[in-house]
C-alpha positions, 0 to 999 in steps of 0.5 A: 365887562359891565353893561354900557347903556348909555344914550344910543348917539355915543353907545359904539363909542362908549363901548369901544372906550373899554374895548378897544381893538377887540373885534367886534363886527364880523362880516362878509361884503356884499357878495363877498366870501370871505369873512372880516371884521372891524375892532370896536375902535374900527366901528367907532371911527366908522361912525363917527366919519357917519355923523360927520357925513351926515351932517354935510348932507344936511341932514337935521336933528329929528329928520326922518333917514330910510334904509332899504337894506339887508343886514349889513356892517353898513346898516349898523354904521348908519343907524348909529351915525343917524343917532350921533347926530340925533337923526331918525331912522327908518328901516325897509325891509329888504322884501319891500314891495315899491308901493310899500316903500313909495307909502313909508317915504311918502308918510315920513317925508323922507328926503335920503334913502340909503340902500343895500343892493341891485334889488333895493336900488332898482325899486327905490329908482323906479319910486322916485319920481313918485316920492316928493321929498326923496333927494338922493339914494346912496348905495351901500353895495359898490357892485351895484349897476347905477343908471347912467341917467340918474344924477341922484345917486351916489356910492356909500363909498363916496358919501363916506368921503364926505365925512373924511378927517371929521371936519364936523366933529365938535359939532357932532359932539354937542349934538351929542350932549344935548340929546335927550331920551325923549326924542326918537330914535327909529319909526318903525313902520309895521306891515301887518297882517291886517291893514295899511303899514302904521309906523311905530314910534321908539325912543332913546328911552325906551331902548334904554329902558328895554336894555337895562330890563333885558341885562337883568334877564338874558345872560349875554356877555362879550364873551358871547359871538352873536350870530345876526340872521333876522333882519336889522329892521325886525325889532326882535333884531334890533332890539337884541343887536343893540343888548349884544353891544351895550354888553360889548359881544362880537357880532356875525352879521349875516346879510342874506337869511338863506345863508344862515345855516351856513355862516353858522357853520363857519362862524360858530355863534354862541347865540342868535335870536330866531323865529319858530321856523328856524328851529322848526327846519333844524326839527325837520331836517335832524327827524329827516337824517334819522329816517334815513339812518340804520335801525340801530341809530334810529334806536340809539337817537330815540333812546337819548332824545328820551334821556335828554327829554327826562333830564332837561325838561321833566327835571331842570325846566321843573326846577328839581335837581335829576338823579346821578344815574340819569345825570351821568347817562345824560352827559355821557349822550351829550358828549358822543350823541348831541354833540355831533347834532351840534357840531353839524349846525355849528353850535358846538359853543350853544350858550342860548338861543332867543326865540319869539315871533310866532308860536312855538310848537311843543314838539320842537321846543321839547326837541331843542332842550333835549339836545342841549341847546338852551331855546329862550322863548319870549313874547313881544311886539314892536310897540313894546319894543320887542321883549314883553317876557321870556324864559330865563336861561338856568331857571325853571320855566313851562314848555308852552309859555313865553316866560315872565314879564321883565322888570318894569312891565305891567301885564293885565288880562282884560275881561276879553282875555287880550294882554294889556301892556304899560311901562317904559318899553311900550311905545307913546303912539304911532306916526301920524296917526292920532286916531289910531294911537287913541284907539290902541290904549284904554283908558287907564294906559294899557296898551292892547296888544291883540293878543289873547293869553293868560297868567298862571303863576308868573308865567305868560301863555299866549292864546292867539291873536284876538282878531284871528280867533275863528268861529265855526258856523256850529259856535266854535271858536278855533285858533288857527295859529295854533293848529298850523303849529302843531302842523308845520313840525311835518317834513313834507309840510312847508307853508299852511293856512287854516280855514274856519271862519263861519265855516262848517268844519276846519280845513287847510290850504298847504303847500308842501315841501315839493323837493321831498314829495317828488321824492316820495312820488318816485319810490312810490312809481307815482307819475307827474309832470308838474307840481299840478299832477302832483297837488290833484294825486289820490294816493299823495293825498291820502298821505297827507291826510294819514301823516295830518291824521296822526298831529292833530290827534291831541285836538279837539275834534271840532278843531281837527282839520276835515280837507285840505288843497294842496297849492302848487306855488308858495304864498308871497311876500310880492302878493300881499300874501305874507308881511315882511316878517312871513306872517301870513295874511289871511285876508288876502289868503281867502280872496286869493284862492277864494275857488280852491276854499270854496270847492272844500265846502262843497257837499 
């Protein structure tokens, strides 16, 4: 099928006039284990009976709409009902904290909420009468516990019924017809690891604009199963859901992310946009198998992560053509060895896999090509909306770069070395927030990102984020994001913070894998009672620094990491710790454990 890229309030329909009754959503209900699907006319009459619903609400052109949900069929309905009736939509996070989601329907004037389940809806109820324009939650889970005492809310289910037999239709049609691209589709409100939340404008005609750039680069067609596992208000999400329909593939909608692995195996995707960590684990979690094997599988995998090595990243992503011997070894080691590291993560049908968010370590991204699976690594914000530039599946690319920009985005390097943005994808500003919206472009246009990077031939390499480049007290300037990345490919290493800002010497606050360190204290008759005993023990210590040791050996050594704390308890989402998308808060990060930073320094 030929992309359909027509405006977003008819796109399911348009898509599902040539598809008709091919699947094209597959998915769990809330708390549900079996798998279902909805055809592409199933998916449009779900949202037209949306629109129609929407419009007896009283919801108007250009209002502000919420959803507080996990990935769901429900939230695809309502995003695209919302865009029939020229609606805007806004997307919570699921993790949203009350005061986070209080300030979002407070700054938008957000007058219907729709939420997914029993979490989301306790903590919309408890901010409700704080909230002057919120009038009505609808629960997308009917499993979900309602108050007796709250009149305000209804069932998905029954707001639905509003919109059964169409009885606005027509005028949902004309709506339809006198949409524009200049008007808004979602405001996007971004947590930030600095800050308060600025909510992002994004048009009808920057997704236009963003799906037409990324037809021409990213490959997926309705042959492909699309596994849907970061969250639908990520735009890395958003924006690659929304390429997969105009490009009529099947979505596997995935509601909860520690499932994943899971669905994976019972789905089989084809593809699924993922961040770094997400290959860092299956990194982890293949080294750990291995460990655990014989001698002789051991050698055997080394021998042909050393092949698939050669032949997939010194040949093919170098653009040159291997030679027979190798290419035959290469595919003889596909079909018996990686083939079975596929199956295992239910990829045996990989096509490719974009990957952005955060930086990629090396390591992982030489380990996922090796065992042929194509990783499109890519760069992007949500004020571009989402694909700035990415790798190009079966053309040549550098492991460390995030790929060329797409066609239509200008990229600039200011004399601070920060990536300068201007084209169609980029957003005209932020909600409510002039002044911030004067202060994030310069005076020709450009858009500042905050990352800092470089062009070499027509590639993007990323440096880091400018506000998070440390300077030691001896002048050093240290990029921390890079230094955790080349950390986190550690088995026993789960979360990490770097320390260095105006300090003598880089150190680190890490917490462990503790399910594997407690392992690692009971073959070694290291006694413990509690986490504690186990972050205060010489010998796991000594480790830790013998395993830190043996990563940072290519970093300079102002870079290499002198102490480190380990942390008996996660950084949270729920303490300011981490944003939404589970970047950490450095801020934050260094008032909190203010005491354990400040006993590394001691003499």
């Amino acid at each position: 099928m030929k992309q359909i890229n027509t405006h977003m309030s008819h796109l399911v329909h348009d898509v599902a006039a040539q598809l008709g009754d091919r699947e094209a959503l597959i998915y769990k209900d809330f708390g549900g284990t079996v798998w279902k699907s909805y055809s592409w006319n199933e998916f449009s009459a779900k949202v037209k009976q949306v629109s129609n619903a929407m419009l007896n609400l009283g919801i108007k052109i250009q209002e502000n709409v919420g959803v507080f949900s996990q990935n769901s069929v429900q939230y695809l309905f309502c995003d695209f009902g919302a865009w029939g009736i020229r609606a805007v939509t806004i997307p919570f996070y699921a993790t949203s904290s009350e005061q986070q989601i209080q300030f979002m329907i407070g700054d938008a004037k957000i007058r219907f909420l729709f939420v997914g389940e029993q979490e989301q809806y306790e903590k919309a109820k408890r901010v409700f009468p704080l909230c002057k324009t919120l009038e009505r939650i609808i629960v997308y889970d009917s499993a979900v516990h309602l108050d007796e005492n709250d009149p305000t809310t209804i069932y998905f289910d029954d707001f639905l019924k509003l919109g059964d037999g169409l009885p606005r239709q027509s005028e949902v049609e004309a709506l339809q017809q006198s949409a524009t691209f200049d008007e808004i589709a979602n405001i996007l409100y971004t947590s930030g690891t600095t800050g308060d939340s600025k909510g992002v404008i994004l048009t009808h005609g920057q997704y236009h604009a963003a799906m037409e750039a990324n037809d021409k680069c990213v490959p997926v067609d309705e042959n492909d199963r699309v596994m849907n596992f970061l969250p639908f208000t990520h735009i890395f999400e958003k924006g690659w859901k929304i390429l997969c329909i105009t490009e009529g593939a099947r979505l596997i909608v995935n509601t909860h992310p520690l499932e994943v692995q899971q669905s994976m195996r019972e789905q089989h995707p084809t593809c699924m946009s993922a961040v770094p960590r997400f290959w860092e684990k299956v990194y982890m979690g293949v080294q750990e198998k291995i460990e655990q094997s014989g001698a002789m599988q051991r050698k055997l995998f080394q021998h042909a992560l050393s092949v698939g090595r050669k032949h997939n990243i010194e040949f093919l992503a170098n653009g040159k053509r291997p030679p027979l011997a190798l290419h035959l070894e290469y595919e003889m080691l596909n079909k018996t060895v990686f083939s079975l590291v596929r199956k295992e993560l239910g990829l045996e049908n990989a096509h490719f896999f974009p990957t952005a968010g955060a930086t990629v370590s090396a390591h992982v991204e030489e380990f996922v090509h090796s065992i042929g699976i194509n990783m499109v690594v890519g760069y992007g914000l949500t004020e571009s909306l989402a694909t700035v530039s990415c790798n190009h599946l079966g053309k040549p690319f550098s492991v460390g770069s995030v790929g060329i920009p797409i066609e239509g985005i200008s990229v600039k390097i200011s004399e601070e070395g920060e990536i300068l943005l201007k084209g169609p994808t980029i957003t005209r500003g932020y909600y409510n927030r002039d002044d911030i919206t004067r202060e994030s472009f310069t005076e020709d246009g450009y858009f500042r990102t905050g990352d800092s990077g470089y062009m070499l031939g027509n590639e993007l390499f990323l440096k880091e984020r400018i506000k998070d480049l440390y300077k030691t007290s001896n002048g050093k300037y240290i990029a921390p994001q890079m230094i955790e990345s080349k950390l986190l490919v550690d088995k026993y290493i789960d979360q990490i913070c770097i320390i260095a800002d105006q300090r003598k010497f880089v150190s680190a606050l890490i917490i462990p894998v503790y399910s594997l360190l407690e392992e690692y204290a009971r073959e070694n008759s290291i006694p413990f009672e509690n986490r504690e005993d186990l972050c205060r023990n010489e010998q796991i210590h000594r480790m830790m620094m013998e395993r830190i040791d043996t990563l940072q050996q290519q970093l300079a050594h102002y870079e290499q990491i002198k102490r480190f704390t380990l942390l008996p308890r996660n950084f949270s989402v729920e303490r300011g710790e981490l944003t939404n998308t589970l970047k950490i808060k450095r801020r934050v990060l260094n008032e909190n454990y203010k005491a354990e930073i400040d006993k590394m320094y001691e003499e």
